[in-house]
PDB file of N, CA, C and O in Angstrom:
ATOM      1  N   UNK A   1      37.129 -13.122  10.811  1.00  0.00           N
ATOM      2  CA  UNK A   1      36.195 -12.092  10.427  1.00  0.00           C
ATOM      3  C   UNK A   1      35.149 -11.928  11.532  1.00  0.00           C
ATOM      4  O   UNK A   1      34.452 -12.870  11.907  1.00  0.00           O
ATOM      5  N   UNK A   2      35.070 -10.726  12.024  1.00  0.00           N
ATOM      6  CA  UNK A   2      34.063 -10.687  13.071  1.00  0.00           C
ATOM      7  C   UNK A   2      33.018  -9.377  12.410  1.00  0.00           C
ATOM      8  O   UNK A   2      33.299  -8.375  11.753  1.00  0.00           O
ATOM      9  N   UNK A   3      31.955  -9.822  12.834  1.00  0.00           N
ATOM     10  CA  UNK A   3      30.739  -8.724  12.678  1.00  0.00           C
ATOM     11  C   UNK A   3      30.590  -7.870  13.446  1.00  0.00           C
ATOM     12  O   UNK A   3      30.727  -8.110  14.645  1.00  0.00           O
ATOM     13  N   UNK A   4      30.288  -6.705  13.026  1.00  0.00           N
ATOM     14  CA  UNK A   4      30.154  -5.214  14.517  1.00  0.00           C
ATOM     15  C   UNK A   4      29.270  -5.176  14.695  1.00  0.00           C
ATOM     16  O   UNK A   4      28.368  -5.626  13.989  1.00  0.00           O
ATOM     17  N   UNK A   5      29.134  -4.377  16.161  1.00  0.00           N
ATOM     18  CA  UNK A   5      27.947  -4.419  16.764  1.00  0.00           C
ATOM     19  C   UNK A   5      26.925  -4.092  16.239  1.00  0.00           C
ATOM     20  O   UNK A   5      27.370  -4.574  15.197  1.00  0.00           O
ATOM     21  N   UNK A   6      25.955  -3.728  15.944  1.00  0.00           N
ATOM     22  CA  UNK A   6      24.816  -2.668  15.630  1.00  0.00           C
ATOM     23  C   UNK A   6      24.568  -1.481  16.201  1.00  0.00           C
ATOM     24  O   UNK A   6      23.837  -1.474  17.191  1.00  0.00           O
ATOM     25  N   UNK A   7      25.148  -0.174  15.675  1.00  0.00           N
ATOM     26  CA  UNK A   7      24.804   0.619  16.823  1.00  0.00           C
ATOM     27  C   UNK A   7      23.478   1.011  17.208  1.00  0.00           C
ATOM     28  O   UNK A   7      22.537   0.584  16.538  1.00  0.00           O
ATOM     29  N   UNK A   8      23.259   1.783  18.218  1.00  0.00           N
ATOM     30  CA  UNK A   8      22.238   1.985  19.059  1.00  0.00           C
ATOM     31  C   UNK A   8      20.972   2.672  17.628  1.00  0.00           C
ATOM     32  O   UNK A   8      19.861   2.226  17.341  1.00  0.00           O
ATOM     33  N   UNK A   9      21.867   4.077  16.896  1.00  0.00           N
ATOM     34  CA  UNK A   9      21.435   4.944  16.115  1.00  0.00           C
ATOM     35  C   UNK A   9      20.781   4.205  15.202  1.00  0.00           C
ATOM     36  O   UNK A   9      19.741   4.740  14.818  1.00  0.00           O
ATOM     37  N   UNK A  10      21.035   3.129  14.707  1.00  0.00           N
ATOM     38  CA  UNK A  10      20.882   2.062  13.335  1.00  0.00           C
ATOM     39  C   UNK A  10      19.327   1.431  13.203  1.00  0.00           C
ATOM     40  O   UNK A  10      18.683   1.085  12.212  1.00  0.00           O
ATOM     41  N   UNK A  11      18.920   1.435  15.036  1.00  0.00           N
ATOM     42  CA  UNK A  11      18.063   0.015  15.553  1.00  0.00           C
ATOM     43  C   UNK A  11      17.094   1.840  15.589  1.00  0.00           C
ATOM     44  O   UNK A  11      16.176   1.665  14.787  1.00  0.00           O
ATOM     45  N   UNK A  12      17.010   2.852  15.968  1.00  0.00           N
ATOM     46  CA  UNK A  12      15.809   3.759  16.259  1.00  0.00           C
ATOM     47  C   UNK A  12      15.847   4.156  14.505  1.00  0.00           C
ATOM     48  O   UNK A  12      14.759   3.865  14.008  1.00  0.00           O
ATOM     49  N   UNK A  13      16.497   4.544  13.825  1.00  0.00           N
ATOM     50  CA  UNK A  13      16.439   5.000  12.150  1.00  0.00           C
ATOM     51  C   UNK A  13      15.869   3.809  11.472  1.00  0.00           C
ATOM     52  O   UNK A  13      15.226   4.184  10.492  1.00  0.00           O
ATOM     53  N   UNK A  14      15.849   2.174  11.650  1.00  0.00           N
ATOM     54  CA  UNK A  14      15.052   1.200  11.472  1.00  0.00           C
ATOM     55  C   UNK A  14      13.921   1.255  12.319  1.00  0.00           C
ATOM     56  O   UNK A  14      13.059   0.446  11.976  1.00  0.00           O
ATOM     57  N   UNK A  15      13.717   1.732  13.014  1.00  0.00           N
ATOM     58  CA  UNK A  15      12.163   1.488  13.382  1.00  0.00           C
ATOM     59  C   UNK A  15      11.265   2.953  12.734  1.00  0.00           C
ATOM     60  O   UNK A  15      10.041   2.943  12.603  1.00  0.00           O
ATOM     61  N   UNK A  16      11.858   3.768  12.493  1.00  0.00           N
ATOM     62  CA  UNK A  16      11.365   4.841  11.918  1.00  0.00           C
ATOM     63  C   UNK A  16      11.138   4.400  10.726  1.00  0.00           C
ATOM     64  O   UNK A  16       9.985   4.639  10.368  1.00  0.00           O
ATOM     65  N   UNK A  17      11.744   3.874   9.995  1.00  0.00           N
ATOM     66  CA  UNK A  17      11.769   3.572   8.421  1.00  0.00           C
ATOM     67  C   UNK A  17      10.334   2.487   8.334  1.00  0.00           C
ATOM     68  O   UNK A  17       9.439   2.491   7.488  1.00  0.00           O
ATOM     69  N   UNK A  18      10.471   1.792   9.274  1.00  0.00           N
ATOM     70  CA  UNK A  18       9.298   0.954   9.048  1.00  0.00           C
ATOM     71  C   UNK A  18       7.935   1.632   9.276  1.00  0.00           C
ATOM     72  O   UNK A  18       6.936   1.483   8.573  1.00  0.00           O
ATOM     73  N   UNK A  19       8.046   2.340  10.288  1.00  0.00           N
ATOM     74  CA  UNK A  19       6.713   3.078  10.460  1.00  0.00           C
ATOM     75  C   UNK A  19       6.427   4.524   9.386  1.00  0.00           C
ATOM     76  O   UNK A  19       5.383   5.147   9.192  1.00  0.00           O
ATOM     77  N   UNK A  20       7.701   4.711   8.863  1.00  0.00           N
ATOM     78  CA  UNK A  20       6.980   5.722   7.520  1.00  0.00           C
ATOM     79  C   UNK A  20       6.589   4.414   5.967  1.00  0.00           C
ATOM     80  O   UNK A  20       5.822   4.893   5.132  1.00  0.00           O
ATOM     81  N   UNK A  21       6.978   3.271   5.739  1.00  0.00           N
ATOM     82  CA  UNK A  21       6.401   2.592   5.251  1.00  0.00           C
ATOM     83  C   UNK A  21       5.537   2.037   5.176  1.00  0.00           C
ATOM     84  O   UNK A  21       5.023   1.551   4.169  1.00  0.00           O
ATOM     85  N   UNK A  22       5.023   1.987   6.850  1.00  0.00           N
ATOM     86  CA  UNK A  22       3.532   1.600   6.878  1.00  0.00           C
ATOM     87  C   UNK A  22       2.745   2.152   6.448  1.00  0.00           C
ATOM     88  O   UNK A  22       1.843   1.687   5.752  1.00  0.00           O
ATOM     89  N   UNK A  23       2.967   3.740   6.892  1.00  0.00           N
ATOM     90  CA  UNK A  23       2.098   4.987   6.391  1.00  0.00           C
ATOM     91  C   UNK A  23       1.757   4.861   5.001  1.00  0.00           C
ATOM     92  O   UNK A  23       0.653   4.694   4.482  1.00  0.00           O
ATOM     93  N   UNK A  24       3.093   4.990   4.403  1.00  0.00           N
ATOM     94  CA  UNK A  24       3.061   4.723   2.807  1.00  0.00           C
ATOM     95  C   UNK A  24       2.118   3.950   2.365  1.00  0.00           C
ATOM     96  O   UNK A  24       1.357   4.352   1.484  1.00  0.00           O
ATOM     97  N   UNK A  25       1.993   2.502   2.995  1.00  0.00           N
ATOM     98  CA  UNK A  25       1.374   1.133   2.298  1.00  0.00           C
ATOM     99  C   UNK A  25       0.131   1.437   3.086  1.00  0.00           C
ATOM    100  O   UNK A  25      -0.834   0.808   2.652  1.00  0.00           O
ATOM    101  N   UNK A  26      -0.156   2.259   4.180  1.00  0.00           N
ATOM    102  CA  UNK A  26      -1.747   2.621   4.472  1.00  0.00           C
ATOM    103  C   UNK A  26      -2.301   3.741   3.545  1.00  0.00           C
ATOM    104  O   UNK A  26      -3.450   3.552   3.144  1.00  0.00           O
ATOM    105  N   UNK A  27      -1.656   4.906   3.128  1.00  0.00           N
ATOM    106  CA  UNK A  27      -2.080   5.783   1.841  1.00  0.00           C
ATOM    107  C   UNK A  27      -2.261   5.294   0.599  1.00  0.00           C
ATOM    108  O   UNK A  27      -3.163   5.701  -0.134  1.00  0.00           O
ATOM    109  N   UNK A  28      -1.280   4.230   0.210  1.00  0.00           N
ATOM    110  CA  UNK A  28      -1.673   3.422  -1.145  1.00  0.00           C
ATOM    111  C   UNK A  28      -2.992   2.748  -0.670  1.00  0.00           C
ATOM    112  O   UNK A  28      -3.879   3.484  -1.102  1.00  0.00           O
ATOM    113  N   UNK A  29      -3.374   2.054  -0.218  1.00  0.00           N
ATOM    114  CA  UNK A  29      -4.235   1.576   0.283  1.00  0.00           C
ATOM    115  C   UNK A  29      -5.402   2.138   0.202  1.00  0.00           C
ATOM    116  O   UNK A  29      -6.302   1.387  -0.171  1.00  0.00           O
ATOM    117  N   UNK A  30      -5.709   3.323   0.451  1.00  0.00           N
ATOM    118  CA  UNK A  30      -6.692   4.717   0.857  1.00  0.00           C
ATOM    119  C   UNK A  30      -7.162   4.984  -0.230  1.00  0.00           C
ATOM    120  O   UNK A  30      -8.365   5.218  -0.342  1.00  0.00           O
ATOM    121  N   UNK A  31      -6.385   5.008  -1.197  1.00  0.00           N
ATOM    122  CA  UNK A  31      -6.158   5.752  -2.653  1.00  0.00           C
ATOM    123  C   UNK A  31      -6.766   4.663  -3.578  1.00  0.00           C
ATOM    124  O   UNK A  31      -7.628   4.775  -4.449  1.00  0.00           O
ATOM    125  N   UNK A  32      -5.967   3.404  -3.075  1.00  0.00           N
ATOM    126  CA  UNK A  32      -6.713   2.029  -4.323  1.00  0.00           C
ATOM    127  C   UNK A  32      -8.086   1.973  -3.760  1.00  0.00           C
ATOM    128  O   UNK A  32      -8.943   2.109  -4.633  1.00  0.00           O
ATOM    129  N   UNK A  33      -8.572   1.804  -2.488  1.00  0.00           N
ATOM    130  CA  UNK A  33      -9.760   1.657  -2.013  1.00  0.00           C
ATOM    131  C   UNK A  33     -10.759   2.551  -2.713  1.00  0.00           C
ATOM    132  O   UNK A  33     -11.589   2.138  -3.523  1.00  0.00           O
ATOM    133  N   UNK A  34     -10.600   3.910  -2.305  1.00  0.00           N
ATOM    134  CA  UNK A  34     -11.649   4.602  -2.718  1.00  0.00           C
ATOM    135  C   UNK A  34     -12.011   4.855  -4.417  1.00  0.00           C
ATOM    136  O   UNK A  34     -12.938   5.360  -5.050  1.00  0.00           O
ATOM    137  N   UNK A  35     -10.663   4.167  -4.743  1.00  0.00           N
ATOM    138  CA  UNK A  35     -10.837   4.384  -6.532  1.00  0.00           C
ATOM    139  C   UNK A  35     -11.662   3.158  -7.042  1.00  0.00           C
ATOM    140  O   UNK A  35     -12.368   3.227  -8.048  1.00  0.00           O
ATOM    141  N   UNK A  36     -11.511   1.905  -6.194  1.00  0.00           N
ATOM    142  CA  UNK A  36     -12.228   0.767  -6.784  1.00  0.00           C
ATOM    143  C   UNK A  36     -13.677   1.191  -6.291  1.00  0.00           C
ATOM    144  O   UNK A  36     -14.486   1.331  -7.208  1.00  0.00           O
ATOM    145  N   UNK A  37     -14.047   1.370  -5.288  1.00  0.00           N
ATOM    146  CA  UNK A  37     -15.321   2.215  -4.870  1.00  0.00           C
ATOM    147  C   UNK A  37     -16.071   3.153  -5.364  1.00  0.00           C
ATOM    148  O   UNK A  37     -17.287   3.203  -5.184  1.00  0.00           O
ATOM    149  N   UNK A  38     -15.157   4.290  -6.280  1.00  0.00           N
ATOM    150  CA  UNK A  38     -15.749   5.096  -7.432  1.00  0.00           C
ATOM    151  C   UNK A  38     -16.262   4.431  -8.370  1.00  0.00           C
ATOM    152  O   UNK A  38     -17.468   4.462  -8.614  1.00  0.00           O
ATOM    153  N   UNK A  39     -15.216   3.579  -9.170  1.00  0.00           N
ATOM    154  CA  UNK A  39     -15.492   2.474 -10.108  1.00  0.00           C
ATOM    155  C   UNK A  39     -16.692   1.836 -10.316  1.00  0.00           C
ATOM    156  O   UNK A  39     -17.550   1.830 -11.199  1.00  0.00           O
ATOM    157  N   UNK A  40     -16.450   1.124  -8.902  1.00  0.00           N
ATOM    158  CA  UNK A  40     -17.500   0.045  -8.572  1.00  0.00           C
ATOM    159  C   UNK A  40     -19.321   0.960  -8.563  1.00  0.00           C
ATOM    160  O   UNK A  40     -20.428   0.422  -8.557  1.00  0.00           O
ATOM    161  N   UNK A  41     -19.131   1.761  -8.564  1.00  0.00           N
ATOM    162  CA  UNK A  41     -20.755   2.429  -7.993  1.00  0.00           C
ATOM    163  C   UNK A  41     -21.047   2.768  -9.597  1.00  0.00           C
ATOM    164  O   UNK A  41     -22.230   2.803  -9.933  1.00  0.00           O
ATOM    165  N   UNK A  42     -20.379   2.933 -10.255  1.00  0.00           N
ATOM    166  CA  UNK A  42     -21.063   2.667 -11.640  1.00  0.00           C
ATOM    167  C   UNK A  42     -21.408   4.326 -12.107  1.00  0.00           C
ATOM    168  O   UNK A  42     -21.931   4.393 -13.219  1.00  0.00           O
ATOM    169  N   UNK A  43     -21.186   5.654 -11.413  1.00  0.00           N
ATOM    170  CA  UNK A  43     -21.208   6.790 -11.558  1.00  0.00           C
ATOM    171  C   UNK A  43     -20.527   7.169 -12.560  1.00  0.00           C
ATOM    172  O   UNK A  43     -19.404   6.691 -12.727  1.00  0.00           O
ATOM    173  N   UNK A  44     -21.209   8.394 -13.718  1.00  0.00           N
ATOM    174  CA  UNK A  44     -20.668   8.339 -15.151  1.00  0.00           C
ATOM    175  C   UNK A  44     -19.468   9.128 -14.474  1.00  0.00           C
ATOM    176  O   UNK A  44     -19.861   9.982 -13.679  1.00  0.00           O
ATOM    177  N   UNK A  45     -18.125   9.034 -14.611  1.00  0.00           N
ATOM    178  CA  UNK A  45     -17.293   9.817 -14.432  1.00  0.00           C
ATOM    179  C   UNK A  45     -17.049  10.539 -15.830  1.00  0.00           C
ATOM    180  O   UNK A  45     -16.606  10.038 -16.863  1.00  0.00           O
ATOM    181  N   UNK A  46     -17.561  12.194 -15.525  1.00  0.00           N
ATOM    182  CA  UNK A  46     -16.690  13.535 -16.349  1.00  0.00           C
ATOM    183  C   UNK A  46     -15.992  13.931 -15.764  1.00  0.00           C
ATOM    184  O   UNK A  46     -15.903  13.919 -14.536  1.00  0.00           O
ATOM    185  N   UNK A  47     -15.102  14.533 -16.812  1.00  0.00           N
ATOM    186  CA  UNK A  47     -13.713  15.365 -16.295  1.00  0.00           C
ATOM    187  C   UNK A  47     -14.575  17.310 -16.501  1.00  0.00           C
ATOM    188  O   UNK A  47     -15.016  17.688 -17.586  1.00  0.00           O
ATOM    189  N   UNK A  48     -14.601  18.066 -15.406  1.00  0.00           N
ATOM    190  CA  UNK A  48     -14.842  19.290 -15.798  1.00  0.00           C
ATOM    191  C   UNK A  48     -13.960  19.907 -16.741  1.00  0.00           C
ATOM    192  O   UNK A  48     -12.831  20.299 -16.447  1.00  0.00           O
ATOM    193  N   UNK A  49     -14.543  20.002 -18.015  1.00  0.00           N
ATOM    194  CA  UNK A  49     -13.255  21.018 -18.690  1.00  0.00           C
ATOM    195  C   UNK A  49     -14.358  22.148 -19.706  1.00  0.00           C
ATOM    196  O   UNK A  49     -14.528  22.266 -20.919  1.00  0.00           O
ATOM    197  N   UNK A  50     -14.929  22.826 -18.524  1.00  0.00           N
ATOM    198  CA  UNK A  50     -15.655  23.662 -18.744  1.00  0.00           C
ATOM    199  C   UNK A  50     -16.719  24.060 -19.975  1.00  0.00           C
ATOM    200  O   UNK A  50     -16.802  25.162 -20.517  1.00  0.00           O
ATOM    201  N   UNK A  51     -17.442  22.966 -20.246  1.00  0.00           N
ATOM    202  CA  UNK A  51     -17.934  22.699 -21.538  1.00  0.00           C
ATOM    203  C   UNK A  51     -19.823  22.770 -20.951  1.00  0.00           C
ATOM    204  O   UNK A  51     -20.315  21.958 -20.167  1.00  0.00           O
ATOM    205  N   UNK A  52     -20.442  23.744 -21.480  1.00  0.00           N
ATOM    206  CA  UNK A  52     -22.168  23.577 -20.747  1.00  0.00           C
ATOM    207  C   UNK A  52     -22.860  22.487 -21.599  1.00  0.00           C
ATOM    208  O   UNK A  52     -23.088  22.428 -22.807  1.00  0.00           O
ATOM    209  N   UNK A  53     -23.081  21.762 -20.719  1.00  0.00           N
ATOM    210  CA  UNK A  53     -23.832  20.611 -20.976  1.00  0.00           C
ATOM    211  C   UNK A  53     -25.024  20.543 -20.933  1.00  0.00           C
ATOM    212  O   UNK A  53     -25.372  20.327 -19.772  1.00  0.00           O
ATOM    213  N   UNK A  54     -26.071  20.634 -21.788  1.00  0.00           N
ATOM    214  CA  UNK A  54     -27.141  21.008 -21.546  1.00  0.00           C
ATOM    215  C   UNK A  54     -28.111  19.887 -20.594  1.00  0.00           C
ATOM    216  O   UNK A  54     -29.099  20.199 -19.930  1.00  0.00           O
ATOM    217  N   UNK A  55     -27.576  18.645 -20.728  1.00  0.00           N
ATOM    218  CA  UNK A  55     -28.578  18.121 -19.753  1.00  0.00           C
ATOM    219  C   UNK A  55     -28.123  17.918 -18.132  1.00  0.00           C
ATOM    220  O   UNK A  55     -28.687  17.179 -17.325  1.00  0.00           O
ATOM    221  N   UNK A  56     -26.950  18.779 -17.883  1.00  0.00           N
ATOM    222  CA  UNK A  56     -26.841  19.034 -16.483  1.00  0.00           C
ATOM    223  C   UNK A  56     -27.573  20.610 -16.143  1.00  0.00           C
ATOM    224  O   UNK A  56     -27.758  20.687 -14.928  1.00  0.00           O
ATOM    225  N   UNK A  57     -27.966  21.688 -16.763  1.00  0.00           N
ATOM    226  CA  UNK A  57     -28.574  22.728 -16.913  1.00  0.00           C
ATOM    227  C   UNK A  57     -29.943  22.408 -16.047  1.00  0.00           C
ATOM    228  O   UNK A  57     -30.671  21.426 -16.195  1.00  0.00           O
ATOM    229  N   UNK A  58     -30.076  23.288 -15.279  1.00  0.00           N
ATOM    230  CA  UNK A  58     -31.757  23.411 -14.833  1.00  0.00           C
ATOM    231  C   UNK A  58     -32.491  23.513 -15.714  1.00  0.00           C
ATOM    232  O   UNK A  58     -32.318  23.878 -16.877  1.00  0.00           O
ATOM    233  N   UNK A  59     -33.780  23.026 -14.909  1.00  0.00           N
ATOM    234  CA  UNK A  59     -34.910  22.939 -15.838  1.00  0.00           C
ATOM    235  C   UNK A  59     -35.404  24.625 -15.943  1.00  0.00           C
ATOM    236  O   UNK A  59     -35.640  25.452 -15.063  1.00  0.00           O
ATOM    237  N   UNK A  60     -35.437  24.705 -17.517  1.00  0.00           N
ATOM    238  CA  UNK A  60     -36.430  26.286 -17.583  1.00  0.00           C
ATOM    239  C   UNK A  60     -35.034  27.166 -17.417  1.00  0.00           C
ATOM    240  O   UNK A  60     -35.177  28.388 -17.384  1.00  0.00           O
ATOM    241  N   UNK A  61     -33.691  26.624 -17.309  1.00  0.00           N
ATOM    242  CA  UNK A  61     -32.825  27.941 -17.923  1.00  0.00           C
ATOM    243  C   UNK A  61     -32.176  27.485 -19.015  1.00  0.00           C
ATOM    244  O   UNK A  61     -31.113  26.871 -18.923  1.00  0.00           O
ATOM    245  N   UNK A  62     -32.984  27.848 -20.569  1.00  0.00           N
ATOM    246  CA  UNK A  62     -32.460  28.158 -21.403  1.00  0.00           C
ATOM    247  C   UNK A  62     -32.082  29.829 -21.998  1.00  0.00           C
ATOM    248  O   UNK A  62     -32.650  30.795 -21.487  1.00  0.00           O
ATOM    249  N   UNK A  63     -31.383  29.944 -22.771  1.00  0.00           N
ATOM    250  CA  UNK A  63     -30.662  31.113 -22.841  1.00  0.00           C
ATOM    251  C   UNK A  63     -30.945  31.743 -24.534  1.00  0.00           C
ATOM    252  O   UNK A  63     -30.418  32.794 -24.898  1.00  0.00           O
TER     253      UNK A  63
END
């Protein structure tokens, strides 16, 4: 039983693959970071779903 060579094509499509995985595992990265950072700062997170809130309203515009 003998093993074949590796072709040439095999060794550049593996080095590509690794460097779009890095990317990958640097965007996950980006994404967990800045979410533990939202988190962490303790800012009330709302979702806009278009609802007037009166104590985000300026002062002196009531209606």
């Amino acid at each position: 039983m003998s093993f074949q060579v590796e072709h040439e094509i095999h060794k550049r499509r593996f080095g590509r693959n690794v460097g779009v995985g890095l990317l990958l595992v640097v965007m996950v990265g980006i994404v967990f970071a800045l979410t533990v950072v939202k988190v962490t700062r303790g800012d009330p997170m709302k979702g806009f779903d278009h609802v007037v809130e009166p104590e985000l309203a300026p002062a002196g515009a009531t209606e």
